[in-house]
Structure formats: structure tokens, C-alpha cells
TORROTI-775170 format. One line per 4 residues: number of its first residue (from 1); their letters; for each residue x, y, z of N, C-alpha, C. Coordinates in pm, 1 decimal. Layout:
<sites>
NUM = A = X:Y:Z:X:Y:Z:X:Y:Z ~ ...
</sites>
This chain:
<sites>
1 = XXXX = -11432.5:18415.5:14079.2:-11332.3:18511.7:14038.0:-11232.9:18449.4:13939.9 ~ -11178.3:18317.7:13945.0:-11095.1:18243.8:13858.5:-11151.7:18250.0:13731.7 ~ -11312.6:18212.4:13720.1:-11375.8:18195.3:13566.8:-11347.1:18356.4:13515.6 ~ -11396.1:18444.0:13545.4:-11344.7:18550.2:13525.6:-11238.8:18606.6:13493.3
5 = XXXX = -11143.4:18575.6:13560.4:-10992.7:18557.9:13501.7:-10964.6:18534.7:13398.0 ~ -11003.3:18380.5:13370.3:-10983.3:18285.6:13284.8:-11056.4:18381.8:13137.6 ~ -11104.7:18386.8:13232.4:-11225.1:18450.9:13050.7:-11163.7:18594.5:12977.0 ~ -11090.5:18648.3:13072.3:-11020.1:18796.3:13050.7:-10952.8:18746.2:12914.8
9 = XXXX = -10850.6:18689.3:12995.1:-10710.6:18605.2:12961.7:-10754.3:18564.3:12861.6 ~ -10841.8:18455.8:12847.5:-10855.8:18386.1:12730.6:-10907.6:18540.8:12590.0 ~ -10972.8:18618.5:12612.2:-11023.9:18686.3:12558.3:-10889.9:18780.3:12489.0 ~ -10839.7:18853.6:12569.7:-10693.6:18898.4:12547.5:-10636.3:18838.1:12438.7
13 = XXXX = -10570.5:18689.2:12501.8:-10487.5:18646.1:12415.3:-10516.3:18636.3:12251.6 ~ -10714.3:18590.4:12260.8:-10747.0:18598.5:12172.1:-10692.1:18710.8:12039.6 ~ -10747.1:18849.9:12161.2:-10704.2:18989.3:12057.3:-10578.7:19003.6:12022.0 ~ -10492.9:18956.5:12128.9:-10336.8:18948.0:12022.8:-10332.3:18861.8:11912.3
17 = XXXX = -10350.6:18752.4:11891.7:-10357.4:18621.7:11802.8:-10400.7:18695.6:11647.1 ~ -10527.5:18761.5:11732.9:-10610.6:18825.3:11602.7:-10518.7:18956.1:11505.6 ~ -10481.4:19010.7:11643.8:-10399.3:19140.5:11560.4:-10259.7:19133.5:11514.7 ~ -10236.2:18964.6:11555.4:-10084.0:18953.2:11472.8:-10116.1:18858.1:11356.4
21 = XXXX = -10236.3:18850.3:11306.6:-10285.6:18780.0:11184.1:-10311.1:18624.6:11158.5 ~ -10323.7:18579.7:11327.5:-10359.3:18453.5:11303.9:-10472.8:18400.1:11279.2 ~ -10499.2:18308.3:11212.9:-10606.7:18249.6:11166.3:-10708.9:18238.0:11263.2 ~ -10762.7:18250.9:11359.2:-10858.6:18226.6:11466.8:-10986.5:18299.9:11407.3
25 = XXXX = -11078.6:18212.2:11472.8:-11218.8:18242.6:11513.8:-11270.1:18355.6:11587.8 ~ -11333.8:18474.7:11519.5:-11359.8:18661.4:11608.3:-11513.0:18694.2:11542.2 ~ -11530.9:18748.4:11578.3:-11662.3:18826.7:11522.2:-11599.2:18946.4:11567.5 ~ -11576.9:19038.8:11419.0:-11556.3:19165.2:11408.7:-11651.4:19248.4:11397.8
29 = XXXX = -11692.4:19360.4:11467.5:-11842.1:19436.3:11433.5:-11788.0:19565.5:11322.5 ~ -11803.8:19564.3:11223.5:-11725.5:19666.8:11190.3:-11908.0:19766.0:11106.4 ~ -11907.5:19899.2:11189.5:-12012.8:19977.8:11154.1:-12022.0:20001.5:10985.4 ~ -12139.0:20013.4:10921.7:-12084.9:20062.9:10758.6:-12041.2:20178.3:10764.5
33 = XXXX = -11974.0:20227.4:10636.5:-11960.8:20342.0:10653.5:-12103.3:20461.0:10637.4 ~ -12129.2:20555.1:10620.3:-12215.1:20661.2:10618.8:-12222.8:20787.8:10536.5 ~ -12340.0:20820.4:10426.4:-12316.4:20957.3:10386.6:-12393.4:21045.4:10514.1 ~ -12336.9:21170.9:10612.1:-12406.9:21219.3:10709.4:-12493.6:21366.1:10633.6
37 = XXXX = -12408.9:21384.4:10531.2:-12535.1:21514.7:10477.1:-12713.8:21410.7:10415.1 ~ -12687.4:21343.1:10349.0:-12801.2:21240.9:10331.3:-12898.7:21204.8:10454.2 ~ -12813.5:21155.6:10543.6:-12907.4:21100.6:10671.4:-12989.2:21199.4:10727.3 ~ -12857.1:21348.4:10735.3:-12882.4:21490.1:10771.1:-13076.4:21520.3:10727.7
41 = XXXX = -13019.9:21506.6:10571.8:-13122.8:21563.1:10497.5:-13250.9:21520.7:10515.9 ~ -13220.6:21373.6:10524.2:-13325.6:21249.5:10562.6:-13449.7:21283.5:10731.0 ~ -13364.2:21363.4:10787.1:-13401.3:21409.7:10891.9:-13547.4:21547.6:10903.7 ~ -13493.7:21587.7:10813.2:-13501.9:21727.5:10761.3:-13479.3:21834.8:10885.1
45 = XXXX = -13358.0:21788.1:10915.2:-13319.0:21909.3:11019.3:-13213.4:21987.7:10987.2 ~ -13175.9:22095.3:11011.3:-13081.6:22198.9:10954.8:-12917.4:22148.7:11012.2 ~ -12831.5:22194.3:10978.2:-12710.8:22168.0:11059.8:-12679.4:22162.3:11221.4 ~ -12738.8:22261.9:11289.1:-12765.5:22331.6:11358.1:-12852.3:22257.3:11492.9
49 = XXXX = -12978.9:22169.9:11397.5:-13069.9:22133.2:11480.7:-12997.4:21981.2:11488.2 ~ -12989.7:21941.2:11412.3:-12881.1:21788.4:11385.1:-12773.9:21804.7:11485.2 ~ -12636.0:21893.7:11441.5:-12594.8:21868.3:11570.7:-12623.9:21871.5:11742.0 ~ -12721.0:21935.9:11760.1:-12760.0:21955.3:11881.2:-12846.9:21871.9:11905.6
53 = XXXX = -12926.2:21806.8:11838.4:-13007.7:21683.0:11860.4:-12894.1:21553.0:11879.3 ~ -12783.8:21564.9:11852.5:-12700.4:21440.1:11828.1:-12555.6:21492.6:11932.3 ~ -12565.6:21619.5:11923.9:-12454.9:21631.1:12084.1:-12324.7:21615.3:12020.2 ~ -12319.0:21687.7:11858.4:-12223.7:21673.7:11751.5:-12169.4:21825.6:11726.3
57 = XXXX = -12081.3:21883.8:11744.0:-12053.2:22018.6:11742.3:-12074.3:22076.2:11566.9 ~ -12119.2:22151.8:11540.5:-12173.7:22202.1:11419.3:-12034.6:22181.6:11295.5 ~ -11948.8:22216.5:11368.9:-11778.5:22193.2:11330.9:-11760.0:22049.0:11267.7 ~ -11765.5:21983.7:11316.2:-11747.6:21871.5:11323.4:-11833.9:21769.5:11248.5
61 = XXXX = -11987.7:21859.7:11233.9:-12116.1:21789.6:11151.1:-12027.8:21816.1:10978.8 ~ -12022.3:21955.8:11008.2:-11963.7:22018.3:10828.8:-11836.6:21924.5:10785.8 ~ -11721.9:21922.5:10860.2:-11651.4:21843.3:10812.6:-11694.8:21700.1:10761.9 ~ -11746.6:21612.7:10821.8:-11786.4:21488.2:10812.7:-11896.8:21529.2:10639.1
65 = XXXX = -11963.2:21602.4:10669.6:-12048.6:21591.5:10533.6:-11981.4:21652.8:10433.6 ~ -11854.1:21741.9:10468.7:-11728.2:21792.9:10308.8:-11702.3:21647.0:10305.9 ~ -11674.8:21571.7:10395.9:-11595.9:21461.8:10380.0:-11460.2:21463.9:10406.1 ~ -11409.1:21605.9:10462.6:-11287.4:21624.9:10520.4:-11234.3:21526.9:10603.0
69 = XXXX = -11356.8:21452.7:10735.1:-11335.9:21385.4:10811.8:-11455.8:21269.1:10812.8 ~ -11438.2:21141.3:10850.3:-11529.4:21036.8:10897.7:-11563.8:21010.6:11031.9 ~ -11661.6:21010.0:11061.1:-11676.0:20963.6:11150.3:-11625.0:20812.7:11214.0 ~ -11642.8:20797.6:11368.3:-11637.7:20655.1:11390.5:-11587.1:20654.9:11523.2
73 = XXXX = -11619.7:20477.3:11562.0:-11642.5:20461.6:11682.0:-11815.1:20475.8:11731.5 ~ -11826.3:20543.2:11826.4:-11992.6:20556.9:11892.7:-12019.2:20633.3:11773.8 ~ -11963.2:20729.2:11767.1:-12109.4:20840.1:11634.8:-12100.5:20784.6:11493.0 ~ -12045.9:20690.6:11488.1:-12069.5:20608.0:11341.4:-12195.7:20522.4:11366.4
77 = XXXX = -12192.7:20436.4:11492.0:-12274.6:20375.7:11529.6:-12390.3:20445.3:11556.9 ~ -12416.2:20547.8:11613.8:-12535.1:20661.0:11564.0:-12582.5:20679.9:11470.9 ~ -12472.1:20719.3:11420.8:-12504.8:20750.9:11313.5:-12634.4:20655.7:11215.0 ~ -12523.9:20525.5:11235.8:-12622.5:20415.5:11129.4:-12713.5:20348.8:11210.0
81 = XXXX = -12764.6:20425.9:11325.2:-12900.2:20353.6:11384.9:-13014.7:20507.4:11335.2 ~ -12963.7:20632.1:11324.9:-13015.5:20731.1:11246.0:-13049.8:20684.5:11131.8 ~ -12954.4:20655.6:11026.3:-12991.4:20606.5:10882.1:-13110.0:20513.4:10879.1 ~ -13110.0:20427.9:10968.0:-13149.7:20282.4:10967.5:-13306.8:20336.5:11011.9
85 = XXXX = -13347.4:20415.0:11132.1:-13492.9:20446.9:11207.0:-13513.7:20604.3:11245.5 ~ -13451.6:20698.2:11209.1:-13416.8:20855.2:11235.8:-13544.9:20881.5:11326.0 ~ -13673.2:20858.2:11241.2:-13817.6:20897.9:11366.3:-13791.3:20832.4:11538.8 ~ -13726.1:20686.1:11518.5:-13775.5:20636.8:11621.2:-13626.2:20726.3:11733.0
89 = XXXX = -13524.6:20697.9:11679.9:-13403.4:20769.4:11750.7:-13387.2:20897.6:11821.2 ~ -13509.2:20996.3:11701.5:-13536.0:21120.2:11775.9:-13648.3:21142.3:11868.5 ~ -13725.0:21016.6:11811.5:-13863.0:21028.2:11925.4:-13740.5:20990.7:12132.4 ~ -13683.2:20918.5:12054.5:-13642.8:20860.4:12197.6:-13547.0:20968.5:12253.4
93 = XXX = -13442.7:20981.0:12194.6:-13342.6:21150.4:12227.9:-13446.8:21297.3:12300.6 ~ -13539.9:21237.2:12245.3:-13662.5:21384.6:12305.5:-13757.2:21371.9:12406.3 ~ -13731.2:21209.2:12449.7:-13879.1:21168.0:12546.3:-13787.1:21159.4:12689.5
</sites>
């Protein structure tokens, strides 16, 4: 339970260090960004079938592809495992 502790703590302090701009050692994961009408298209699924295959409210698909809004967080990260393998992502979402 102590190593555990220790490892929190150490981890923590880390993220403050980091977010008050100190020089330290991090691996940042930062997702790319995404065009989602492209990937959309790439799919060849309609708005409709895209969001509901992806559990993305149709609302929310349109904005992101006006570009009103970006995605991010988990559905960025979807997103660019879509871009990246779309067959294999939907084979698996459907099995």
C-alpha cells in the first residue's frame, strides 16, 4: 500500500511541476487533430448511420464537420482510430 502511495504522490507532484512549467520529464499523449466529414465520408456512411454507429448524437456529428465545434478527449481518440482502420473499428462495434 506505501509503494502505491508513493507512486500517486510522486505522479501528482509530477502533474503540478508540469503544469506550472517546469522543465521535467512527461510523455504527453496529445490525439491529432481530425477532419470528421472526411473520415465520415471515408466510411461511406450517412450522418445518421455514423452517428449511431459511434453513439455520437447527429447534432453534435454536424457541428464538428461545420467545424463549429472539435471534438476531444475519448471521441477524438475514436475518432483517429476510425481514420487510422474504419473496417476494422466497425467490424468490431458490430460483432
Amino acid at each position: 500500500m506505501d509503494t502505491l502511495f508513493e507512486s500517486i504522490k510522486n505522479g501528482l507532484a509530477e502533474a503540478i511541476d508540469y503544469s506550472e512549467g517546469k522543465n521535467i520529464k512527461v510523455r504527453v499523449f496529445q490525439p491529432e487533430p481530425v477532419n470528421v466529414k472526411s473520415i465520415r465520408q471515408e466510411t461511406r456512411l450517412t450522418q445518421d448511420e455514423f452517428a449511431s454507429a459511434f453513439g455520437i448524437s447527429v447534432a453534435t456529428l454536424r457541428h464538428w464537420e461545420r467545424g463549429d465545434r472539435k471534438p476531444h478527449g475519448p471521441a477524438l481518440v475514436l475518432l483517429n482510430l476510425v481514420k487510422k482502420a474504419p473496417d476494422t473499428v466497425l467490424r468490431v462495434l458490430n460483432s
